[in-house]
N, C-alpha and C positions, 0 to 999 in steps of 0.2 A: 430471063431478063430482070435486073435491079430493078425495085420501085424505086422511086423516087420520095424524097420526103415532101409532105406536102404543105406548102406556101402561102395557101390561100381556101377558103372555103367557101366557095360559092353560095351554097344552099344559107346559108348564114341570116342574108339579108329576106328570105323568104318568111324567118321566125317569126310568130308573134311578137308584139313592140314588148308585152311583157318579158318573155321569154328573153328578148337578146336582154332587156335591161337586168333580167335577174345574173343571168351569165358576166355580164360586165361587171356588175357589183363581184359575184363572185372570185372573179380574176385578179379583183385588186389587192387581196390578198394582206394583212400585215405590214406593219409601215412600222420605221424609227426613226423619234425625235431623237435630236442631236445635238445638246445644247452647248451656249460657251460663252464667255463673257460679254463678246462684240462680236457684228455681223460677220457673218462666214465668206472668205473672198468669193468674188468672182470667180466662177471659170471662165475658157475660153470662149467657147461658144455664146455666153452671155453676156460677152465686151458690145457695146455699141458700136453699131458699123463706122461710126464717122467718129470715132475717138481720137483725137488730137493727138500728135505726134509731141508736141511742145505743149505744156498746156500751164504756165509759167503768164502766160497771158490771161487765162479764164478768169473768173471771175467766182470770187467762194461761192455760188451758186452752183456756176459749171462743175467744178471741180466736184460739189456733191453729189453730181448727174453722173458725170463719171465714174469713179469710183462706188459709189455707194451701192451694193445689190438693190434691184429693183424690189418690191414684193413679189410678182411675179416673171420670170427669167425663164421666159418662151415654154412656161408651164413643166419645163424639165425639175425645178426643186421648187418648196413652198416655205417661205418665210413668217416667221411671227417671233412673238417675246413674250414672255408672262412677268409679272409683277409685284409687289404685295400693295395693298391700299395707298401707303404713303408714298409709293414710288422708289422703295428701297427691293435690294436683292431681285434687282433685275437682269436677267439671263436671255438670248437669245437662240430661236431654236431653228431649225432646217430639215426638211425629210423631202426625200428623192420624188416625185412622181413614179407614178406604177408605169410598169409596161403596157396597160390597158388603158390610161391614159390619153398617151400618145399613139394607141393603133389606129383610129380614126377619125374623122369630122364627128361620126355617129356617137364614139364613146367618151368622145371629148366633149360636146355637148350634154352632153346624161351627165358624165362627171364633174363635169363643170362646179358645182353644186359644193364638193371637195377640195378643189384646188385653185377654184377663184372666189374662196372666202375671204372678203375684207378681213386684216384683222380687227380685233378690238377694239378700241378706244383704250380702253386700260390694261389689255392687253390679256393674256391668259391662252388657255390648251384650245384648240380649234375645234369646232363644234366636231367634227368627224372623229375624233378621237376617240378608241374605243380599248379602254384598258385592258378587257380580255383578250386584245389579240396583238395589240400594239407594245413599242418598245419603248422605255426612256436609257436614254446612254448619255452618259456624260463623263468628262472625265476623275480624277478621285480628288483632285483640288477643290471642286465646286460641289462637293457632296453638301458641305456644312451652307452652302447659301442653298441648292435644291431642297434641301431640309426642310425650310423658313417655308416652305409652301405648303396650304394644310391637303392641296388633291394631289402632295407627294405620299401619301401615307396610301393613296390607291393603289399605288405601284404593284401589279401584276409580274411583268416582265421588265425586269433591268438589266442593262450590260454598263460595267462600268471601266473606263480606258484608265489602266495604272500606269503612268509615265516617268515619273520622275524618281523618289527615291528609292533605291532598292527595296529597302524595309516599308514603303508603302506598299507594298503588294496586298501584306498581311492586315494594315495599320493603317493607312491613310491619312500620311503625316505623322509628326510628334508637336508639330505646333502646337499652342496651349489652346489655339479656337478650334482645334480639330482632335483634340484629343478624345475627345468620346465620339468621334464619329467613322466606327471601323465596320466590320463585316457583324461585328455582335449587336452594332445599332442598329444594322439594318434589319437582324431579325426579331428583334424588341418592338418595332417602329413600324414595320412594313406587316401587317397580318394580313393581307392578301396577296403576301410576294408568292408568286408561282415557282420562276425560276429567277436564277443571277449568273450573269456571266461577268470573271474577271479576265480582261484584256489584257496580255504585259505585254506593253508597247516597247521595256525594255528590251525586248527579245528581239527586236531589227537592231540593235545595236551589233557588235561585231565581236564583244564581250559578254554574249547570252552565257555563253558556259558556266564562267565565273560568276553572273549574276545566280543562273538556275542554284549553283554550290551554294550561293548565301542566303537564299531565300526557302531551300527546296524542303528543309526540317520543317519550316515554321509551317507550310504550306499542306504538309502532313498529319501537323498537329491539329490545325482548321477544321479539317476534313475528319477526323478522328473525331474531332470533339461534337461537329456537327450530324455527324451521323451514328458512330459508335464509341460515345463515353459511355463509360460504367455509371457513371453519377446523373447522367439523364434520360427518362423513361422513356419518352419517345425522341426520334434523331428529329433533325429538320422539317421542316413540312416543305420544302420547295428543293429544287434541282439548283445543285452550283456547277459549276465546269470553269478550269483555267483554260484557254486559252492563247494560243500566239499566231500573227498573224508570219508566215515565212516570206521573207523579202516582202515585206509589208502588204499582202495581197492576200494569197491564198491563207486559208486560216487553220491550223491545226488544231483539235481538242487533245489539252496536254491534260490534266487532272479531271473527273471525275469521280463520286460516289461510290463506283464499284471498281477504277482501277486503279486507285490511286496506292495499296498498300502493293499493289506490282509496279508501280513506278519508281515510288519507294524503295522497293527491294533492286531494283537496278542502279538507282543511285547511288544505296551505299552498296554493293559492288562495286563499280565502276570508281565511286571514292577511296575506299579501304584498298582495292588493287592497285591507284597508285601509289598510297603512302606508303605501303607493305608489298612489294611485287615479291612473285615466288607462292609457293604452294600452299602456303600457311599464314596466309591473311586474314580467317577467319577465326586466328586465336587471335586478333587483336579486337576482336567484339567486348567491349566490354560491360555490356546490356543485354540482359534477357529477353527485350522485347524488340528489339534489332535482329539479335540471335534469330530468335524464331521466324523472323521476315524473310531471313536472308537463306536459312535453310527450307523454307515452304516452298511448294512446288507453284506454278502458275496457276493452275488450277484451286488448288488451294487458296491463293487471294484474291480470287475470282469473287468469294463472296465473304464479303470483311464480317459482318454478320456473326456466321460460323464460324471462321476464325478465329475471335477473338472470345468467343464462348469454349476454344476448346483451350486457348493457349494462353491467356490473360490470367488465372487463376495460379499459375506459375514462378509469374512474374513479381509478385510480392516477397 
């Protein structure tokens, strides 16, 4: 006979008060802020039941009631904004509630403490916020106003959403107010970054391919530089990974640290074979340090490391 999975735990409510509250706490796990210039719409579930079909009639009061998210939106997301003193490079931010949350009267009371914090008055990171475990994500336009904020320098864990131009992936803009503010600032700027994750939001487009061909060198380079130049003693001190999210949901890890010189080595195959189709596409290499990618075995760029201590010395 199948067990069944199980739904419910009775013995639960027998724990000591300490005991379930440490469990609760433990459950909730990891939270990301998500910030952007203006509040984040509604969703459905958080339309007010009596929202007016025509509302042409309301009064700019109403009209605020309606559209505008609540602070709290039946505790499923939490609302706040941070600031600088004068009321300049102001961003607002939203993170989901936990699963643990919404499991009961019991944990939703304990938690409460969490997710029915007023915000601020001047606004800023919500007392619960705890940089060892938490995210900030934002996307790569508003890097240069998150900047402006000095408990941005805490940054633990980042994920940041590249949308717009191709060559931002690598660069983050070429505006002249964005110009120093790329993947190199962040590691000048952030000394307690852990990891980074880059998003390419491009990649739900339906032109990923031709995006990945124009961005896919520079993104080699990044990663080379940051973990295995010749010219710097030690690689990075935090974890990056590219990312894409597939039909905008499920999330793929396309680049990291240890396979990015095998990724590498698929794309120019996969390039070189169609400029040159036929048996002899690999006399059209005309770099020693391509050469060597393209002839290594998988295993071999398994560990970039070694690799380039045995094949770099060559290439001069």
């Amino acid at each position: 006979m199948d067990e069944q999975p199980m739904t419910a735990f009775p013995l639960f409510s027998q724990f000591p008060v300490d005991i379930r509250r440490r469990i609760w706490l433990a459950t909730l796990g990891p939270m990301t802020l998500t910030f952007d210039k203006g509040l984040p719409p509604r969703e459905d579930e958080e339309l007010p039941e009596d929202l007016p079909e025509d509302m042409s009639w309301c009064t700019p009061e109403e009209v605020a009631y309606y559209t505008t998210p609540p602070l709290f939106s039946n505790f499923r997301r939490y609302y706040g904004y941070v600031k600088l003193s004068d009321g300049s490079s102001c961003l607002h931010f939203v993170v989901k509630a936990s699963a643990a949350y919404r499991a009961c009267k019991e944990s939703r009371e304990f938690l409460k403490f969490i997710f029915a914090e007023p915000v601020k008055p001047g606004g800023g990171l919500p007392s619960w916020f705890r940089f060892d475990i938490d995210t900030i994500r934002f996307t790569d336009e508003l890097l240069y106003i998150v900047a402006r904020h000095p408990w941005f320098t805490q940054t633990q864990h980042l994920h940041v959403v590249i949308e717009y131009e191709i060559h931002g992936y690598t660069g983050f803009y070429t505006e002249e107010y964005m110009e120093d503010k790329d993947h190199f600032w962040i590691e000048k700027n952030l000394p307690s970054l852990k990891d980074i994750t880059f998003e390419m939001a491009y990649a739900r487009r339906s032109d990923f391919d031709h995006a990945v061909r124009e961005v896919c060198a520079d993104w080699f380079r990044v990663f080379q530089q940051w973990y295995n130049w010749s010219e710097v003693e030690k690689p990075a001190p935090y974890y990056a990974r590219v990312i894409i999210l597939e039909n905008g949901i499920t999330e793929r890890e396309w680049l990291t640290p240890t396979n990015y010189l095998r990724v590498e080595k698929k794309f120019h195959q996969k390039r070189l074979q169609a400029y040159f189709p036929g048996p002899n596409w690999k006399d059209h290499i005309v770099d020693q340090r391509t050469k060597s990618i393209v002839e290594a075995t998988d295993e071999e760029l398994e560990n970039p490391t070694d690799f380039f201590a045995k094949h770099r010395p060559f290439w001069d």
